[in-house]
SEKOLLUM-422582 format. One record per atom (N, C-alpha, C): x, y, z negated. Coordinates in steps of 0.02 Angstrom, whole numbers, plus 50000, padded with zeros to 5 digits. Layout:
+-------+-------+-------+
:    c1 :    c2 :    c3 :
+-------+-------+-------+
:     X :     Y :     Z :
...
+-------+-------+-------+
This chain:
+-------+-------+-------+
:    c1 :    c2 :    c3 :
+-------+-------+-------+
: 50042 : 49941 : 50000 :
: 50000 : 50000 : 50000 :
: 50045 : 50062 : 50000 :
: 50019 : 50129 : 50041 :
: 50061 : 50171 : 50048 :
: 50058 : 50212 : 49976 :
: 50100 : 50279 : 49968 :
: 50087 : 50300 : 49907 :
: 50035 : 50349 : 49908 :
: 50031 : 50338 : 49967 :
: 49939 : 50394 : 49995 :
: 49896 : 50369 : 49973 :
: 49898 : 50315 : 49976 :
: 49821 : 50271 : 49983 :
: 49818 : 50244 : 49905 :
: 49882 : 50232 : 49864 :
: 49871 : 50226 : 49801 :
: 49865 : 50285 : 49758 :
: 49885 : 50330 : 49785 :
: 49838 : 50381 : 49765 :
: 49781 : 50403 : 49753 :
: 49747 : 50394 : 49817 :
: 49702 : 50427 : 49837 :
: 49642 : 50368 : 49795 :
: 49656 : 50327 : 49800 :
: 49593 : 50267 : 49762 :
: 49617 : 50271 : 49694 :
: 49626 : 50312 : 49658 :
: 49603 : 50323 : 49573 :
: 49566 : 50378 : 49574 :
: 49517 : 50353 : 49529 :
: 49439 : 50401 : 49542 :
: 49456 : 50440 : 49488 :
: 49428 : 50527 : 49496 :
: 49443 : 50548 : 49438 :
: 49423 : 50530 : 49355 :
: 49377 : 50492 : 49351 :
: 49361 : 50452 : 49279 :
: 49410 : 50425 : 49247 :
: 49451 : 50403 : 49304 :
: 49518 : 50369 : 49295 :
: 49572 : 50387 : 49262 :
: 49584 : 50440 : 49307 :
: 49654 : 50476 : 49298 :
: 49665 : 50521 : 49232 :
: 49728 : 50486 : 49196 :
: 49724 : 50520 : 49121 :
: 49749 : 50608 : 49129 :
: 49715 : 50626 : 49061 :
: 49716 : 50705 : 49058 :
: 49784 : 50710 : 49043 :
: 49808 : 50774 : 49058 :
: 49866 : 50801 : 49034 :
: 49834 : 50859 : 49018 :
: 49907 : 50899 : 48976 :
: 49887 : 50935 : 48961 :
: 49966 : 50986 : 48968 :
: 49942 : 51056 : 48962 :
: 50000 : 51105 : 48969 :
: 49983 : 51174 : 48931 :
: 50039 : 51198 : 48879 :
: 50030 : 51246 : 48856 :
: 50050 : 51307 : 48898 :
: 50013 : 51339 : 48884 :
: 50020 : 51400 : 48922 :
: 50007 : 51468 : 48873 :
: 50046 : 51528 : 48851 :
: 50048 : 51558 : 48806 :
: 50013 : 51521 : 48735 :
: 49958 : 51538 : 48717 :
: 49946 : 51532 : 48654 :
: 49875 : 51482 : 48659 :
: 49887 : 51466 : 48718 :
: 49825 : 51403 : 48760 :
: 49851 : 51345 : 48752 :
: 49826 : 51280 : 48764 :
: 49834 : 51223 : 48775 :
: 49778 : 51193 : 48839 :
: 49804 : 51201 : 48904 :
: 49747 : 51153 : 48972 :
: 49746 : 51110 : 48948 :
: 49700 : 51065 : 48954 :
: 49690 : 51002 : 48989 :
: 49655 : 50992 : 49065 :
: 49688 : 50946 : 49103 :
: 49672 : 50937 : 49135 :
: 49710 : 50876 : 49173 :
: 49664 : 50868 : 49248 :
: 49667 : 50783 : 49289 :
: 49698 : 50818 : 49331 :
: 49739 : 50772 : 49381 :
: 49757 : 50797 : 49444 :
: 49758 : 50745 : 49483 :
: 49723 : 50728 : 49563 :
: 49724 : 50670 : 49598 :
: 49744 : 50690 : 49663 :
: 49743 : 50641 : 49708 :
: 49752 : 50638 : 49782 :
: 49813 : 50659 : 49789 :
: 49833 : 50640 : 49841 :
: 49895 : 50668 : 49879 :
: 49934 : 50741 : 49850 :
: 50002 : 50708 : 49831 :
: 50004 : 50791 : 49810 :
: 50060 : 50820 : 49858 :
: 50045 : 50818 : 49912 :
: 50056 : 50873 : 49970 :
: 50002 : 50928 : 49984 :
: 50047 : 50977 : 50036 :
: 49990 : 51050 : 50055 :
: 49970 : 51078 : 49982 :
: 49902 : 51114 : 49998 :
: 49902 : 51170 : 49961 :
: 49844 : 51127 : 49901 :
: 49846 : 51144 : 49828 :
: 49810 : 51117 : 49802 :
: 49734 : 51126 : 49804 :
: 49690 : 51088 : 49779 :
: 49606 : 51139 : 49774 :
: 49613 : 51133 : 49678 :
: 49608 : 51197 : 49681 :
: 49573 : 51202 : 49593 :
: 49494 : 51225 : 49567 :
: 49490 : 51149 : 49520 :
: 49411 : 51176 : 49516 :
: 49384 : 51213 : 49462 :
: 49338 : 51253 : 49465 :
: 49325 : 51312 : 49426 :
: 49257 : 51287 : 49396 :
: 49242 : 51262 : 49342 :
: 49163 : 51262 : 49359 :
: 49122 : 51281 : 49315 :
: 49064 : 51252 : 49304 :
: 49025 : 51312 : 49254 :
: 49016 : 51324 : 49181 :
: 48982 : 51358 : 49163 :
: 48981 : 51376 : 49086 :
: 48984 : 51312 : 49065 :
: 49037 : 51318 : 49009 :
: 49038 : 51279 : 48948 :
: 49053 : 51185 : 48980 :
: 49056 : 51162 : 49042 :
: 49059 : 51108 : 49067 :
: 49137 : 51096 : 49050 :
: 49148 : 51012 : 49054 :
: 49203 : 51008 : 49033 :
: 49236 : 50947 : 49081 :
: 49284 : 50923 : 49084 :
: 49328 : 50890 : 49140 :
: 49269 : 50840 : 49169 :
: 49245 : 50799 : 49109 :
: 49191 : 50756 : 49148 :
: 49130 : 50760 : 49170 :
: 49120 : 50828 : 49174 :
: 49047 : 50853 : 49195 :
: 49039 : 50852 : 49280 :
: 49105 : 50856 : 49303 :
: 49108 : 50844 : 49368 :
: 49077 : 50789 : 49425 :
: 49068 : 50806 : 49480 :
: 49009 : 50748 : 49524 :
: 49068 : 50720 : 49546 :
: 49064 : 50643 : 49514 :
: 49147 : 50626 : 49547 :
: 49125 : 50591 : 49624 :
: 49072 : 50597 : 49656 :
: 49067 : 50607 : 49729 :
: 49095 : 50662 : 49759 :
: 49084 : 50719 : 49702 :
: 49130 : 50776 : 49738 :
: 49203 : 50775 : 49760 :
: 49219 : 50772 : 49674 :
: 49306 : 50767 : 49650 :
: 49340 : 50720 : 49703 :
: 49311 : 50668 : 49692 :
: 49341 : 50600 : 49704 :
: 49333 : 50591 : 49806 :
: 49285 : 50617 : 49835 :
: 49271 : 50639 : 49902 :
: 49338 : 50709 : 49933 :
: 49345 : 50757 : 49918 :
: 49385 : 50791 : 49914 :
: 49461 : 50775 : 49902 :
: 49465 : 50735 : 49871 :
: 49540 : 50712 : 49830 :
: 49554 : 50635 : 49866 :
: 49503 : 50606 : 49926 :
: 49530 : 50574 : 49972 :
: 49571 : 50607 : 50006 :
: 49573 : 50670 : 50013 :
: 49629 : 50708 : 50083 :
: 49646 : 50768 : 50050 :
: 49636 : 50768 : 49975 :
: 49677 : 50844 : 49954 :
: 49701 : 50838 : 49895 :
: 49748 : 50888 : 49863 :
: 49767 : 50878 : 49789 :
: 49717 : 50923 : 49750 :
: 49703 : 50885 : 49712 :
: 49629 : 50909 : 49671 :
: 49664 : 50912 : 49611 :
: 49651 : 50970 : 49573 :
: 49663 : 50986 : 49509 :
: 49597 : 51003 : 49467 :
: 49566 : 50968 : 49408 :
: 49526 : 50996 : 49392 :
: 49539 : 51014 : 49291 :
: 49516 : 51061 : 49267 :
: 49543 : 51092 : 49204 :
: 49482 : 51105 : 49173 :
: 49487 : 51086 : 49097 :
: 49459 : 51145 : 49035 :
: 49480 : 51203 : 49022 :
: 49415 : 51258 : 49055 :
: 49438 : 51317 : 49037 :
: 49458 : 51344 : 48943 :
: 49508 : 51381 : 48936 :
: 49519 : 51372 : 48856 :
: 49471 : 51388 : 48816 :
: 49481 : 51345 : 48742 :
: 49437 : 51346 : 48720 :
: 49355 : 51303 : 48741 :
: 49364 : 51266 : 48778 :
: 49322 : 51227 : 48786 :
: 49344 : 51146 : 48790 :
: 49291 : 51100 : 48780 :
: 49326 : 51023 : 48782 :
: 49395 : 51019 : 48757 :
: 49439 : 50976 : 48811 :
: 49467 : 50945 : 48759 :
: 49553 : 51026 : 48756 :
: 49537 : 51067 : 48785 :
: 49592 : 51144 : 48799 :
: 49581 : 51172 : 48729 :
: 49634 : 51193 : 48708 :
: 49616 : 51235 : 48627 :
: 49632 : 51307 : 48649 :
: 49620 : 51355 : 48603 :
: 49639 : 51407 : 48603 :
: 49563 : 51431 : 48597 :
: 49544 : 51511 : 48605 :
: 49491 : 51554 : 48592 :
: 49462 : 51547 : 48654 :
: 49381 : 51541 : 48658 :
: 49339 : 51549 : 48705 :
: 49362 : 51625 : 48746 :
: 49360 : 51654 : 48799 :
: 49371 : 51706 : 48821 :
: 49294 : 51731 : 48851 :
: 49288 : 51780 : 48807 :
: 49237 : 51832 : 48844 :
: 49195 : 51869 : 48882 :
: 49237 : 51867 : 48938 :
: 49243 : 51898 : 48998 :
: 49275 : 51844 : 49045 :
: 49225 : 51878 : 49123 :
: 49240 : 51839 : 49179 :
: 49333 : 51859 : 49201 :
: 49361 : 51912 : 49190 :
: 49407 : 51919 : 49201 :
: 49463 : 51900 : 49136 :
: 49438 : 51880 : 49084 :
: 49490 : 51835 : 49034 :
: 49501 : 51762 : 49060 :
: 49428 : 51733 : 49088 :
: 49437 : 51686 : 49130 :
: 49487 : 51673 : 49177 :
: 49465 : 51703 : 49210 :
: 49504 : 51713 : 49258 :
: 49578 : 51742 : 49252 :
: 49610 : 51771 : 49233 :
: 49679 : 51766 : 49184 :
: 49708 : 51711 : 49149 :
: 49652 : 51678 : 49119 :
: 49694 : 51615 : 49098 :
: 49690 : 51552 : 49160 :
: 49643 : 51558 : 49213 :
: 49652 : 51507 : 49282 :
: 49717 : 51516 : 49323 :
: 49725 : 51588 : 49309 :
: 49816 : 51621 : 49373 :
: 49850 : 51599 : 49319 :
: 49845 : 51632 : 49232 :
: 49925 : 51590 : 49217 :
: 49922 : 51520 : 49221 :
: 49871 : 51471 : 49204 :
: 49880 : 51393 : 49218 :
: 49883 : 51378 : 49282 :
: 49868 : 51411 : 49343 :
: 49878 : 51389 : 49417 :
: 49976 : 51412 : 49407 :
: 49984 : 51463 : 49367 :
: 50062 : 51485 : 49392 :
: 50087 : 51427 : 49334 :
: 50073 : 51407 : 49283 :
: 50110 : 51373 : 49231 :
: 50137 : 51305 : 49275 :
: 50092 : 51274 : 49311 :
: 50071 : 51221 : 49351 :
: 50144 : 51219 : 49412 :
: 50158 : 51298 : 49404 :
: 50191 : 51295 : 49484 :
: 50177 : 51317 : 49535 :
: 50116 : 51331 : 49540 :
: 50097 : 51339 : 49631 :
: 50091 : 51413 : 49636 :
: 50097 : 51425 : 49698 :
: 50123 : 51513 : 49716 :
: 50061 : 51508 : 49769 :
: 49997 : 51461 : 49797 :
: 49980 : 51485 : 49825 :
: 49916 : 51405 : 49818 :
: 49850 : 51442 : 49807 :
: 49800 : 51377 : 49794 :
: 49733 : 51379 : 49838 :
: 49689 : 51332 : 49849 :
: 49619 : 51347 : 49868 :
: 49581 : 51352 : 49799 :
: 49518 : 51392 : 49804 :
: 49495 : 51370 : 49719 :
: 49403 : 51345 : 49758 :
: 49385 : 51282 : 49725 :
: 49327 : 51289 : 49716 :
: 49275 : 51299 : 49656 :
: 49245 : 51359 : 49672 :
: 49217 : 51377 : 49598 :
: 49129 : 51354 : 49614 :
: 49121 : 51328 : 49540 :
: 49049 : 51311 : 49517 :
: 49013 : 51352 : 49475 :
: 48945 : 51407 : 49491 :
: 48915 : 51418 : 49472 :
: 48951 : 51473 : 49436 :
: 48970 : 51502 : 49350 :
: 49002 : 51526 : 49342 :
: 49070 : 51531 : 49357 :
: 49107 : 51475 : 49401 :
: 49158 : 51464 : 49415 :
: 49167 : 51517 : 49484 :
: 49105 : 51518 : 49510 :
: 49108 : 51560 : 49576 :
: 49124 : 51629 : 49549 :
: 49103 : 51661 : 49522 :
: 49136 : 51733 : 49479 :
: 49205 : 51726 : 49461 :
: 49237 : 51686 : 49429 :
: 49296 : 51663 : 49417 :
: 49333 : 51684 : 49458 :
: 49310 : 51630 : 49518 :
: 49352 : 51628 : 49579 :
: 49353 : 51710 : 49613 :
: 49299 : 51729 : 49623 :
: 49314 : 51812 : 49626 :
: 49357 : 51843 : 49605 :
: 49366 : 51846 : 49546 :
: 49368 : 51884 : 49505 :
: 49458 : 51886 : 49525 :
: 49465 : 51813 : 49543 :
: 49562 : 51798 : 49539 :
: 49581 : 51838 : 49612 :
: 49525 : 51819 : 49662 :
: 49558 : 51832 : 49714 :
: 49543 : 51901 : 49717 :
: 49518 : 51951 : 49686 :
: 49535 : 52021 : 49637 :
: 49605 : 52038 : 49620 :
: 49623 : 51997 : 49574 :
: 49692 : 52016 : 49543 :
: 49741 : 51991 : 49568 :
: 49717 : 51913 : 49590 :
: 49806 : 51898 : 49641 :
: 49774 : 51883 : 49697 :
: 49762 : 51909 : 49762 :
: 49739 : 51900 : 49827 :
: 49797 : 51842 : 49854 :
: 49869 : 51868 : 49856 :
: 49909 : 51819 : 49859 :
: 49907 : 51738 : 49854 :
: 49884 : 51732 : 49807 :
: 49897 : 51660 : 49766 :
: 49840 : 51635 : 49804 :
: 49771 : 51640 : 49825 :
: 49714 : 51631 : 49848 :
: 49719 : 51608 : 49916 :
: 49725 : 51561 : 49947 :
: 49723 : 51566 : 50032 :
: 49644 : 51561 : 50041 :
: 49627 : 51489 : 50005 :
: 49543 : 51490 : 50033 :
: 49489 : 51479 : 49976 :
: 49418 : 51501 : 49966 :
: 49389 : 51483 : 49930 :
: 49316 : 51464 : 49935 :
: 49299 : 51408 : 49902 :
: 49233 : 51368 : 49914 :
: 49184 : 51394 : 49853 :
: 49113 : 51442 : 49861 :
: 49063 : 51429 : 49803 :
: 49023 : 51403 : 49829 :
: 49012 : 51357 : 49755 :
: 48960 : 51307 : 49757 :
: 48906 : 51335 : 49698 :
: 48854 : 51341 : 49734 :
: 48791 : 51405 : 49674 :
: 48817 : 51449 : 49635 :
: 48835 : 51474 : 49653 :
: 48851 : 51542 : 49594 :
: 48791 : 51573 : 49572 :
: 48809 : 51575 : 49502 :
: 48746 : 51608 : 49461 :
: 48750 : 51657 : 49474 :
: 48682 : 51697 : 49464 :
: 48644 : 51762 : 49464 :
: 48688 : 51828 : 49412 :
: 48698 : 51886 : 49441 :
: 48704 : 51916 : 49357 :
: 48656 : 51915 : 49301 :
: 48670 : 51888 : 49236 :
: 48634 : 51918 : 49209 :
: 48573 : 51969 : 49189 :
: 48518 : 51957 : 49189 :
: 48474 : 52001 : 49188 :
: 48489 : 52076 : 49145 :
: 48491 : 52142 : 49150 :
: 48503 : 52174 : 49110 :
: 48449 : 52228 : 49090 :
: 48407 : 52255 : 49055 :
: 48361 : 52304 : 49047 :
: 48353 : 52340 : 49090 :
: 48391 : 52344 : 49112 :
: 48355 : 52398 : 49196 :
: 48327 : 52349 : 49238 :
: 48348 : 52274 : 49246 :
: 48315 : 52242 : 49307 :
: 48296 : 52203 : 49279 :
: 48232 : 52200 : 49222 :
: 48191 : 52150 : 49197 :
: 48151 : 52192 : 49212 :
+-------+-------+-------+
């Protein structure tokens, strides 16, 4: 078997978490498929955690790409403080995409993850080549538009 193909057939359920500190954070996270080209990182929604994922998705995708998927901090099994804001989010996704190594990623963001993903290719356009949303939530309702 090539080292493609034994790759590529461990489903993400499978593949054990790691984990990486990053300032005053701790990721966790899976990484599968081929790890050539550019990675996809997944972003996804409120409060979801590594295994909340459709591993038809993950595991479909990560036949032909390097799939990275993470606990944003402070959630599951990542320690550190919940962050606030879509752009604390997103600050701690560029330093764990840079902690990781990569100078240049696809991101697919879920739902709140789709803001995320905005929000990065905001602050580092660079690092961003391509990006996939999948439902992005609504803003928030706020007293003027109720």
């Amino acid at each position: 078997m090539s080292p493609l193909s034994s790759e590529t057939s461990i489903k993400h359920q499978d593949v054990p978490t790691s984990t990486i500190n990053v300032g005053r954070a701790v990721f966790a996270y899976r990484e599968l498929g081929p790890k050539t080209g550019v990675p996809v990182i997944f972003l996804t929604h409120l409060t979801a955690v590594l295994d909340n994922w459709d591993p038809r998705v993950v595991d479909g995708i990560a036949a032909k790409r390097h799939v990275i998927t993470f606990d944003n901090r402070g959630v599951g099994a990542s320690a550190g403080k919940v962050p606030d804001t879509i752009e604390a989010m997103a600050r701690d996704a560029i330093a764990f995409i840079r902690a990781l190594g990569f100078t240049q990623v696809d991101l697919l963001g879920l739902s709140p993850g789709g803001f995320i993903t905005q929000k990065i290719v905001q602050l580092e356009p660079q690092l961003v080549r391509k990006i996939i949303w999948r439902a992005p939530a609504r803003p928030a309702a706020t007293a003027s538009t109720r």
